[in-house]
N, C-alpha and C positions, 0 to 999 in steps of 0.2 A: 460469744458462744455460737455464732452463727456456724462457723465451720468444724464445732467440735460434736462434743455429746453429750446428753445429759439424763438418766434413768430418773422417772422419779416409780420413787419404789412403796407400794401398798397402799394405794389411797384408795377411796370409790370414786372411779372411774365413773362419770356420768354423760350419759347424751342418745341424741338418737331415739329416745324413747326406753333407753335400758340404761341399768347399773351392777355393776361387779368390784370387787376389792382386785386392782390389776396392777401393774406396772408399766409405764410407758415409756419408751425408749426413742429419743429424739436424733438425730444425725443428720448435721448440713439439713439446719434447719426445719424439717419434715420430721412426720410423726411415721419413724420407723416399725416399730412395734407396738403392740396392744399385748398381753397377756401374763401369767403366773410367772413367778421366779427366774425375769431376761436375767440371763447375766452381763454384767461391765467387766468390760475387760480394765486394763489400770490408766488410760485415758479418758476413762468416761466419768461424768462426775456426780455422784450419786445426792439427789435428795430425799429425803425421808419425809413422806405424805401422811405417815400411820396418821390417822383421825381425823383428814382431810377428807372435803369434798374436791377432786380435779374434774375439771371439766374445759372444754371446748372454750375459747375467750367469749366473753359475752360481746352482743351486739345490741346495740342500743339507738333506736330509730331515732331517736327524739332528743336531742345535744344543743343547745345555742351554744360554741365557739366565740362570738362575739368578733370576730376579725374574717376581712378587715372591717374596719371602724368605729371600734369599738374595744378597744384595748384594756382600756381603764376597767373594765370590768371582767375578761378572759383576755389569753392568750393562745394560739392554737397547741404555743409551747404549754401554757400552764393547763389549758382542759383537756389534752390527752396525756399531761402524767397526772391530772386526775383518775383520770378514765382505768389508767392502768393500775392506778393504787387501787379500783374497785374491782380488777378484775374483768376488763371492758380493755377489749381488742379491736373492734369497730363501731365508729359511733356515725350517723346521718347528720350531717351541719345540716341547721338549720337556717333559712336564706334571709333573715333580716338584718342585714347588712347595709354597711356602706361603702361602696357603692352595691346596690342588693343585683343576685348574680342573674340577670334577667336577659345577658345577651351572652354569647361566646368570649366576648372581650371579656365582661366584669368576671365571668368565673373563672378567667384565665389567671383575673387578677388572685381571686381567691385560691386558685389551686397552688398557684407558684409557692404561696404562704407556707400551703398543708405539705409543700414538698418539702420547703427547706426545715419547717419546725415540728411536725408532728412527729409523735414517739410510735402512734401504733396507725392502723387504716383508718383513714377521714374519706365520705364518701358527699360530697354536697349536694344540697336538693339546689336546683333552679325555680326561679319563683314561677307561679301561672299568669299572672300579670305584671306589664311593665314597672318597674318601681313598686311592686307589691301594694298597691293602691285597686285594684279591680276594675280596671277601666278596658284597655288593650289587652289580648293574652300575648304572650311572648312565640316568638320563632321555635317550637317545640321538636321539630325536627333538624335544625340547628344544634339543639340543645341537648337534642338525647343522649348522644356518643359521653357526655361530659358530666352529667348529672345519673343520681341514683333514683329520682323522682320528680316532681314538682311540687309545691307547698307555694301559699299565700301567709305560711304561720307567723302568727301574732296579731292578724286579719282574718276574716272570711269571706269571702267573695260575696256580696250582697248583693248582686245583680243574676236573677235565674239565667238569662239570655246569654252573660257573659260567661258564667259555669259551664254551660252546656257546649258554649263554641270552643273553652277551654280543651273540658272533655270529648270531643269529636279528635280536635287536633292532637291529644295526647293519647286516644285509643289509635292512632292513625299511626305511632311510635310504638304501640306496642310498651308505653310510660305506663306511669302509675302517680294518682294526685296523693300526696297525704293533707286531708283536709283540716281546717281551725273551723270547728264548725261553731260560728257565734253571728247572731241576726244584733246589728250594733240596735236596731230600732227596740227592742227588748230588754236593753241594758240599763231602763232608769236609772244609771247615776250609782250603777251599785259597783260594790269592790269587793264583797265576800259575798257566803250564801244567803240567798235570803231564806234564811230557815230563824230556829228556834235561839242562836247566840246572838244573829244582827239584833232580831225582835228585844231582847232583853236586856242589851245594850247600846241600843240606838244606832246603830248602824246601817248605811243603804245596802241594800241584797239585791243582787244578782238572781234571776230567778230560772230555774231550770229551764225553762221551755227556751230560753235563750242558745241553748245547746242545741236539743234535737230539733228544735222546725227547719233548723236548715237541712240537718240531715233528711229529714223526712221530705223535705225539696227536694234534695239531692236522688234518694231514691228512681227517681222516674227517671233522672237523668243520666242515669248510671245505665236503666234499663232501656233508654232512648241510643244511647252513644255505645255501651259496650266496654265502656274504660274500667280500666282496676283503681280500686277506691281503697284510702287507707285512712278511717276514722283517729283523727288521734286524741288524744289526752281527757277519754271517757270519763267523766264523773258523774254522769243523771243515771237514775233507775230508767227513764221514758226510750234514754238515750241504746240501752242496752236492749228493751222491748225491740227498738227499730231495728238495732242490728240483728239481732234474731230474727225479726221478720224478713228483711232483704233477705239474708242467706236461705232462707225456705225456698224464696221467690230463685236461688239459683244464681244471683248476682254477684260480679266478681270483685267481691267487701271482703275488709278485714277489722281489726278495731284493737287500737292498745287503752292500755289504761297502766296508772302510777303506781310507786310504793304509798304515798303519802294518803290516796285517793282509795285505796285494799283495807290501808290499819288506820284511818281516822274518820272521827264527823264533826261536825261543824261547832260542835261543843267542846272539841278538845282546847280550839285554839283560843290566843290568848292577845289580846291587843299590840302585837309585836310583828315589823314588817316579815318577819322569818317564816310566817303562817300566811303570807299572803301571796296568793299565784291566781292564775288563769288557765283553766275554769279551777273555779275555790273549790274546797273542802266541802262535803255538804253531809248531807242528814243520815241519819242510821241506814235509814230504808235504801242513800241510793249507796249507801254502800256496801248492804250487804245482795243489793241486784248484783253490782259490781264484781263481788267476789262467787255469785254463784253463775256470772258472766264466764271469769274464766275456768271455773269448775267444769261445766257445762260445754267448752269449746264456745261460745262464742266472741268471747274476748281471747284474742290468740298472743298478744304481745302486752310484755312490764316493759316501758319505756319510762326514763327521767323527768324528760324536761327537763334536763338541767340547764337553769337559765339566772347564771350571776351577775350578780348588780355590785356595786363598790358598798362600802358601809353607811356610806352618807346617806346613799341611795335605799337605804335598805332599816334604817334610822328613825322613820317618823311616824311609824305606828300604822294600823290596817287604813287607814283612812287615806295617810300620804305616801305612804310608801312605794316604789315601783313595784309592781308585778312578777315573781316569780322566785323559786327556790332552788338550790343547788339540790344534786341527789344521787351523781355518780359516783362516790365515793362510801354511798350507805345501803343502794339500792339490794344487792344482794343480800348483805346480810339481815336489813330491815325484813322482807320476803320471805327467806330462809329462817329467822326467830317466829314472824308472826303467821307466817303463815303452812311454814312445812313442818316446825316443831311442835306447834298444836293442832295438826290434823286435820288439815283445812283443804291443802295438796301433797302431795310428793314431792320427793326433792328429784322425781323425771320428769312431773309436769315443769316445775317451777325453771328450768334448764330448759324445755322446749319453750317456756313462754320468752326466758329473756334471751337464747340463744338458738335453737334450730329453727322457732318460728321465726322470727324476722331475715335469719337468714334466707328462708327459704321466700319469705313474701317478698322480700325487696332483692332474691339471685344476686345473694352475695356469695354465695357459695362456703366451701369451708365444714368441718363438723369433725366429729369428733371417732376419727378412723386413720386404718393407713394410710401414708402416702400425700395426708393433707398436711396444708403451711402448718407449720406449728404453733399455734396461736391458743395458748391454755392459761388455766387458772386454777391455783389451787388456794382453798378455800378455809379454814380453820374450823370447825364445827362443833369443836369441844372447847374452846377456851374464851369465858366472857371478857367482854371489854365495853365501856364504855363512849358513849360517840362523842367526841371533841376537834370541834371543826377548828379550832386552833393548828391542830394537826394535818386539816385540807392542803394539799397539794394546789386545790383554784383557787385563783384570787378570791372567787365568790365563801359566804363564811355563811349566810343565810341560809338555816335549815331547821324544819321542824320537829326532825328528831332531836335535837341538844339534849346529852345527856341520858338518854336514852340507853338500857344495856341490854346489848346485843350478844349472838353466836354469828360468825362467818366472816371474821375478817380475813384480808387477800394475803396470803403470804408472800406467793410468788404469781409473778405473771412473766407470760413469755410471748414475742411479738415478730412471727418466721425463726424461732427459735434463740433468739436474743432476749436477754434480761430487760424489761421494762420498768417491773418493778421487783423489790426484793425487801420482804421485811429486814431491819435494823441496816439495811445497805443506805 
């Protein structure tokens, strides 16, 4: 379909900040029209949106890929026709990798990958330190042309000195760090929250302040250098205070936060690796700072994490299980149920968080107008379904919704005006 056409006819239209019941008229790939009753002529090929959400592709900051080096667990091939079965057009790799992309060489390695196999835009972050270890920072100017950001993720730089020489050299590019923000010295040994389920079932916790003291380091550092700062994968109430307060202070922060991390606490989950990630699940309080985070503006971005592990790996309960949860395949509709259907946000916030803000924080451009790539989603909103990761497109199957019923699965997705994905196709 790249060089043909394609109407899709009466859906709500969403993005931008606004919604209407419209019609979108695609041609050689680009989003030719926006408005009432386009007509098709007898080449064009019409789909039917009636009770659909379409919107702009979503872009999704926070992706581990797993390749190279890691195969067994992703493919670039298998996480963007996840991406696209969610409705996800652009995703940010995540750089823990092997080899991790920390010089021009290694990301050359990784791009050739995203060229020959990926289905929709892969944009990859470069690490901030050598080997993602925190020692050295990397050639950042080297590096810019090539990368969407910088990231240490699945680490946090624990060295102030070394952050800060980071951040000089990456405000010096005109970059942006997305930070892991975790003080390992604060981690007693824990694997979930330390709240009210570790306590009542003997489990080591994780305890909040392990999040935000780096952030709250970071602060000065932000306002010493001048670098743009991208908090990711929010889950403390303290954590959201902070970000609030930077932004007062006029500093150039942003902050995502999860589906998993909006609609659950630490009580929900259940001794099964599916429920375990970094940073965990945690207590009522910081989840509902969390959602009045991004009420409020200042949690700007729904990003995944989606980070698959094989099943073995994923096998041995909260104690041994690896780290981390698939969620590009639910993220929409997850957010869309729990949180636009009960009145929590809009279905135009919920669109800017998972789609114009990041584009605009990480200038990727794109949105949902004339003239742009055509890179859309249309969204089902009336018809329940059940979530069954049987049915995942990633290798990864770990997920804490199982079984979970949902409004907003993808029907159609479209990537510079090509089918990506296509329900019962």
């Amino acid at each position: 379909m790249n060089k043909g056409k394609l109407l899709i006819r009466g859906g709500l239209a969403v993005g931008m900040g606004k919604s209407r019941i419209a019609d979108i008229l695609i041609e050689d790939g680009i989003i030719a029209a926006i408005g009432t009753d386009i007509s098709a002529d007898n080449q064009t090929e019409i789909f039917d949106a009636t009770g659909c959400v379409v919107t702009y592709g979503l872009a999704d900051a926070h992706v581990h890929l797993r390749e190279p080096g890691y195969s067994e667990k992703e493919t670039i091939a298998t996480g963007t026709a996840a991406a696209a079965h969610g409705g996800v057009t652009t995703v940010l790799s995540m750089p823990n990798l092997n080899p991790a992309p920390d010089s021009v060489e290694n990301i050359a390695i990784q791009q050739a990958m995203i060229d020959e196999q990926a289905v929709i835009e892969v944009r990859p972050y470069a690490t901030i330190t050598n080997r993602r270890i925190g020692k050295q920072i990397v050639d950042a100017a080297a590096l810019a042309p090539h990368c969407v950001g910088f990231s240490d993720d699945g680490s946090g730089v624990q060295s102030r000195e070394v952050m800060l020489e980071a951040m000089k050299s990456i405000a010096a590019v005109d970059g942006i760090i997305a930070a892991h923000c975790e003080d390992e010295s604060l981690l007693a040994g824990g694997y979930i929250h330390a709240g009210d389920y570790a306590a009542l079932n003997g489990h080591k916790g994780i305890p909040a302040c392990s999040e935000y003291m780096p952030f709250i380091r970071d602060i000065d550092l932000i306002a010493q250098s001048g670098c743009r700062y991208h908090f990711c994968h929010m889950s403390a109430r303290n954590s959201v205070i902070a970000l609030r307060n930077a932004k007062r202070m006029g500093l150039p922060v942003s902050g995502e936060t999860g589906p998993h991390y909006l609609t659950m606490v630490d009580l929900d989950i259940m001794n099964e690796g599916r429920f375990k990630m970094n940073p965990p699940i945690r207590s009522e309080a910081d989840r509902d700072a969390l959602i009045e985070g991004i009420i409020d503006g200042t949690i700007e971005v729904i990003a995944t994490d989606h980070a698959p592990h094989t099943a073995e790996q994923k096998s041995k309960g909260l104690a041994g299980s690896a780290m981390g949860v698939v969620g590009l395949e639910t993220s929409f509709a997850v957010c869309y149920t729990k949180l636009v259907r009960t009145g929590i946000i809009t279905i135009e916030k919920l669109i800017e968080l998972m789609c114009d803000n990041p584009r605009r924080i990480f200038r990727l451009g794109g949105g949902l107008e004339v003239g742009q790539r055509a890179d859309i989603a249309v969204f089902d909103t009336t018809t329940p379904f059940k979530v069954d990761s049987s049915t995942f497109l990633s290798k990864g199957k770990a997920t804490p919704f199982e079984g979970w019923e949902l409004l907003g699965r993808c029907r159609l997705t479209l990537f510079g005006g090509k089918v990506v994905w296509r329900e019962n196709e």
